[in-house]
C-alpha positions in Angstrom: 87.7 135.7 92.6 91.2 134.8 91.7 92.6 135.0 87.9 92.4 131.5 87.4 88.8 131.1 88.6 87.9 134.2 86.5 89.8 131.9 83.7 87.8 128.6 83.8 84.0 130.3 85.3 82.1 130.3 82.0 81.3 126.1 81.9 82.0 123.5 79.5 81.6 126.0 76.5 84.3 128.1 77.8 87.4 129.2 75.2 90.9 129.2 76.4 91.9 132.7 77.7 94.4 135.1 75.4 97.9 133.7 76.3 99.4 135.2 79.3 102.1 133.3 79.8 104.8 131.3 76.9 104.2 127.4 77.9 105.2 124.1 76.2 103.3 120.8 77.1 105.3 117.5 77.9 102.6 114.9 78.9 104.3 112.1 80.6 102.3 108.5 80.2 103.6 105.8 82.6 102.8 102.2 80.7 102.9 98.9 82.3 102.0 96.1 80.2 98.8 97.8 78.5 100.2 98.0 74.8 96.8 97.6 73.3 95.3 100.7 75.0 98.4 103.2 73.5 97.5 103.3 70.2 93.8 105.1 70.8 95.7 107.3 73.7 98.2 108.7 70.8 95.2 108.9 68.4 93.4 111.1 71.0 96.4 113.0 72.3 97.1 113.8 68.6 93.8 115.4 67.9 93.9 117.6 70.9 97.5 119.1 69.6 96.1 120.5 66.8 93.7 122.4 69.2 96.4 124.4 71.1 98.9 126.9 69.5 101.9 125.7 72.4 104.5 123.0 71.9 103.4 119.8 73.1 105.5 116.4 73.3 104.1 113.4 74.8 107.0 110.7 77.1 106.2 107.4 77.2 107.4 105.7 80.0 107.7 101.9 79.4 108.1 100.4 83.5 107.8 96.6 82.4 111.3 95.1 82.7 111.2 93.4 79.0 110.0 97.1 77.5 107.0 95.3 76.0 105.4 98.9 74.8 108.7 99.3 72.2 107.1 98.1 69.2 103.7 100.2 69.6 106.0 103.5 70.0 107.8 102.8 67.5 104.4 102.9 65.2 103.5 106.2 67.2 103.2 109.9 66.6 106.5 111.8 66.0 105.7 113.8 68.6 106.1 110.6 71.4 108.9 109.9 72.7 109.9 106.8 74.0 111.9 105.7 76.8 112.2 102.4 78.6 112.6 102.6 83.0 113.1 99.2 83.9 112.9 99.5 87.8 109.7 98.6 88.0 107.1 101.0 90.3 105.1 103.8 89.7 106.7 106.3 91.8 110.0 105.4 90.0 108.4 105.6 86.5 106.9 109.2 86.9 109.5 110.5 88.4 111.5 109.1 85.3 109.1 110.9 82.9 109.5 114.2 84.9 113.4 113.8 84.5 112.7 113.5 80.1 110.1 116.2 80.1 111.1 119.2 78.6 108.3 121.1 78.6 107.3 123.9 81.0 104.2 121.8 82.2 104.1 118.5 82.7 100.6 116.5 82.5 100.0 113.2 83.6 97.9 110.8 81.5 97.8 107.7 82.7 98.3 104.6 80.3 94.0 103.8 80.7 92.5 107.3 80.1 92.1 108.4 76.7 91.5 112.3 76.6 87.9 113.5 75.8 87.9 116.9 73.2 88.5 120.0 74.7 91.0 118.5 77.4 94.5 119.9 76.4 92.7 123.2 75.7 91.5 123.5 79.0 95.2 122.8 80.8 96.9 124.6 78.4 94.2 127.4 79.5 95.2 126.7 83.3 99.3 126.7 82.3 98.8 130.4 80.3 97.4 131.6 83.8 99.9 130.9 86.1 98.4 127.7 87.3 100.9 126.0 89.7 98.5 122.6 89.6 95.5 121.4 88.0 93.5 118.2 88.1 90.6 117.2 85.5 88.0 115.3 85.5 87.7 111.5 85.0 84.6 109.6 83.5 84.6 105.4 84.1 84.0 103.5 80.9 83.0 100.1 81.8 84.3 97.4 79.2 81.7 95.5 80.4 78.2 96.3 81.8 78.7 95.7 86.1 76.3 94.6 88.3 73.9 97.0 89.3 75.0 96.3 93.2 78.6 97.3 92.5 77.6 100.4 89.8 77.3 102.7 92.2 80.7 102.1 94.4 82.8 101.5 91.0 82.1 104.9 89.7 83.0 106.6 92.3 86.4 105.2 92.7 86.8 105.3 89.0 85.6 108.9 88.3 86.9 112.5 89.9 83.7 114.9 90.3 84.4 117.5 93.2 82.0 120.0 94.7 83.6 122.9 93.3 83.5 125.1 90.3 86.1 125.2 87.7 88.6 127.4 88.7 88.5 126.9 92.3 91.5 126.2 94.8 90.9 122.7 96.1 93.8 121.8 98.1 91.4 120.8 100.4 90.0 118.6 98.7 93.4 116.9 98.0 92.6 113.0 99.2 90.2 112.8 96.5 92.6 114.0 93.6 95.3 111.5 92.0 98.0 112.3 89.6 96.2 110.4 86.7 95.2 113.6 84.2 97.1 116.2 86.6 99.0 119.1 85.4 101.9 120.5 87.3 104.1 123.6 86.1 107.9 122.4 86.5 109.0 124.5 89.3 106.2 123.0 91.3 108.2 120.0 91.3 110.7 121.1 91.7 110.1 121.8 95.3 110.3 117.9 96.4 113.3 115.8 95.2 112.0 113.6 93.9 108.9 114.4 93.5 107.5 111.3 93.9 108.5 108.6 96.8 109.8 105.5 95.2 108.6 104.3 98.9 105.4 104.6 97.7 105.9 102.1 94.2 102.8 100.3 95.0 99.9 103.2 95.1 100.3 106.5 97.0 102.6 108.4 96.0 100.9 111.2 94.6 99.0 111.7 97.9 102.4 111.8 99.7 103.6 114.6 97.0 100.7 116.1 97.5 100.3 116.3 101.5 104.1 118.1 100.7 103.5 120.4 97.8 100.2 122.2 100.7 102.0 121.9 103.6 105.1 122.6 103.4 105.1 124.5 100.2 101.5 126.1 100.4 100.7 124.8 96.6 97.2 126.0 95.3 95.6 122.7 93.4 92.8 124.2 90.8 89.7 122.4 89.6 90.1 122.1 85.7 87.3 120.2 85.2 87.1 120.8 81.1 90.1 118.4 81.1 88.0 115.5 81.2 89.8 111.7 80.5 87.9 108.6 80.2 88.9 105.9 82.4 88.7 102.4 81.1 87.2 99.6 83.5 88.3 96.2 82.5 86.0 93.4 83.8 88.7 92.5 85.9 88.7 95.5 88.2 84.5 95.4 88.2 84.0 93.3 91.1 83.6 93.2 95.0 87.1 91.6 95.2 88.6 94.8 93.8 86.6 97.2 95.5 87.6 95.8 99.1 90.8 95.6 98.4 90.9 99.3 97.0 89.0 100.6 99.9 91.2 99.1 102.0 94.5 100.2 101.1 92.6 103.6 100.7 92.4 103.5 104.5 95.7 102.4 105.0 97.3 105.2 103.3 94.8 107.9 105.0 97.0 106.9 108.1 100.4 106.3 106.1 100.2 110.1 104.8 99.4 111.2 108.4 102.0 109.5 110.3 104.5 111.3 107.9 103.9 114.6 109.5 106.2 113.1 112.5 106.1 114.4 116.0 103.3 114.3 118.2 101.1 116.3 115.9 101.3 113.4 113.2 100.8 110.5 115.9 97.3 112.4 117.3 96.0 112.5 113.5 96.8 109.0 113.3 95.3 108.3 116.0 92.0 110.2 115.6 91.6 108.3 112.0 92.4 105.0 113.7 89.5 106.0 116.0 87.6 106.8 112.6 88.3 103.6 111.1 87.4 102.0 114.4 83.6 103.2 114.3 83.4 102.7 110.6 84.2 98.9 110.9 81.9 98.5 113.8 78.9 100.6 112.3 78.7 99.6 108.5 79.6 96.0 109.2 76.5 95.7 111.8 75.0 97.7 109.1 75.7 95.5 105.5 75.1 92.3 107.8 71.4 94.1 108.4 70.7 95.7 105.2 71.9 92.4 102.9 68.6 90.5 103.1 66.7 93.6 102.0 69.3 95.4 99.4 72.6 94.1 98.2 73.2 97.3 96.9 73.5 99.4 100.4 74.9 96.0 101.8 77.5 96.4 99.6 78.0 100.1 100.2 78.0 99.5 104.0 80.4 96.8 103.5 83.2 99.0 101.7 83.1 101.6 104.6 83.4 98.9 107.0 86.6 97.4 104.9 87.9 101.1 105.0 87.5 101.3 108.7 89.6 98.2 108.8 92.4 99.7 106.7 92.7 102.6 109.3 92.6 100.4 112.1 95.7 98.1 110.2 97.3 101.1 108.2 100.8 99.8 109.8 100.9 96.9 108.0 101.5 97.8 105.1 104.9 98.2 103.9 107.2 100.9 102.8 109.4 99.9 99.7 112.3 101.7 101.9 
């Protein structure tokens, strides 16, 4: 058992370990457009700051170009700071809030998750131990009720639950993580300039820092799963039109991330997922055509791994903001 897993073993009533290591906090919050969720964000971040004895700052970084989140920060917290990044992308507008961070650990909170008690106790737990990076957990909170067909598939793409207790290395387990609530120490990084691939502005780009920071640099990725956010789920994003589509680029980018290794090594893996994609399009489409008349549900599951399938199969045509 490693120090960290020894840190986080006792369960949701675990206390943060005696401080090991001096750390200060910046939590970087990308914002595009979603003015009216900040205010409850600050509220929550605000409470959790009282719970930890280390600094802790919070950058918002505004990405729309007409800085429409100025007016809320200005109402904030004195402890957010605000700054406006007017390239629009999300790759750009991390890797903006990295630059402003001053802390030793940076956590990312994206602009939709509002932090549940307990969750800046629990990094700030993982940072004292030496933690190079460590990913909470995420809860879905439906703004309104979904069908019961699409429950099932939304909550899963909205939530991260992995089979693993807290504590434990999951590197492996790296295509389910995202950097929404993520905590990195600095010099982590550090290691990839920049960390995160403006050619990756529309989605992804944590998965490509990621496939980096354990392959190249051999990064252990803990389970913190006491640093739970809730996600919010606007009506909007509750439907089959935004499941497909999010399955689908899902399986384009299991292939874009693999074709990066290069080299023969990189085109086999691409390959062999192709080939997975192939036999996932083929099986679950027979399979939510068979199972539709008797349970939308499952037709609806075997539908989204078919749509997958297809996004391996057609992985090179999505483009690369290069």
């Amino acid at each position: 058992m490693t120090f960290a897993q020894e840190t986080f073993r006792s369960g949701n009533d675990r206390q943060p370990s005696a401080a090991l290591l001096p750390v200060s906090l910046t939590i970087v919050v990308p914002t595009f457009r979603r003015e009216a969720y900040l205010p409850s964000l600050f509220a929550a971040v605000a409470a959790e700051r009282a719970s930890v004895p280390d600094p802790v700052d919070l950058v918002l970084v505004d990405n729309s170009p007409e800085s429409s989140a100025r007016a809320v920060a200005a109402a904030a917290p004195d402890f957010v700071r605000y700054v406006h990044e007017p390239r629009t992308g999300v790759a750009r507008a991390r890797n903006r809030g990295v630059v402003e961070a001053t802390g030793s650990h940076l956590i990312f909170l994206d602009d939709d998750e509002t932090p549940a008690p307990g969750w800046l106790a629990a990094f700030a737990a993982a940072a004292r131990s030496g933690a190079q990076a460590a990913f909470g957990a995420v809860e879905p909170r439906f703004q309104t009720a979904p069908p019961d067909s699409l429950r099932a598939p939304l909550t899963r793409i909205f939530s991260r639950t992995l089979p693993a207790p807290a504590g434990a290395e999951v590197q492996h387990l790296r295509a389910y993580l995202g950097s929404g609530n993520s905590m990195f120490a600095r010099s982590t990084l550090a290691l990839v300039d920049p960390p995160f691939d403006p050619a990756f502005d529309q989605g992804g780009e944590d998965v490509w820092l990621f496939r980096h920071l354990v392959e190249d640099h051999g990064i252990a990725m803990l389970w913190c799963p006491a640093a739970l956010v809730h996600e919010i789920v606007p009506a909007n994003r509750a439907t089959l039109a935004f499941l497909r589509a999010r399955r689908f680029g899902d399986g384009q980018l299991r292939c874009l991330v693999e074709s990066g290794r290069g080299g023969a090594a990189g085109a086999a893996r691409v390959a062999l997922w192709m080939a997975v994609g192939a036999a996932q399009l083929a099986g679950h489409g027979l399979a939510a055509l068979a199972t539709r008349p008797f349970s939308a549900a499952r037709s609806v599951r075997h539908q989204l791994s078919a749509v997958g399938g297809a996004g391996k199969l057609l992985w090179w045509r999505r483009r690369l903001s290069r």
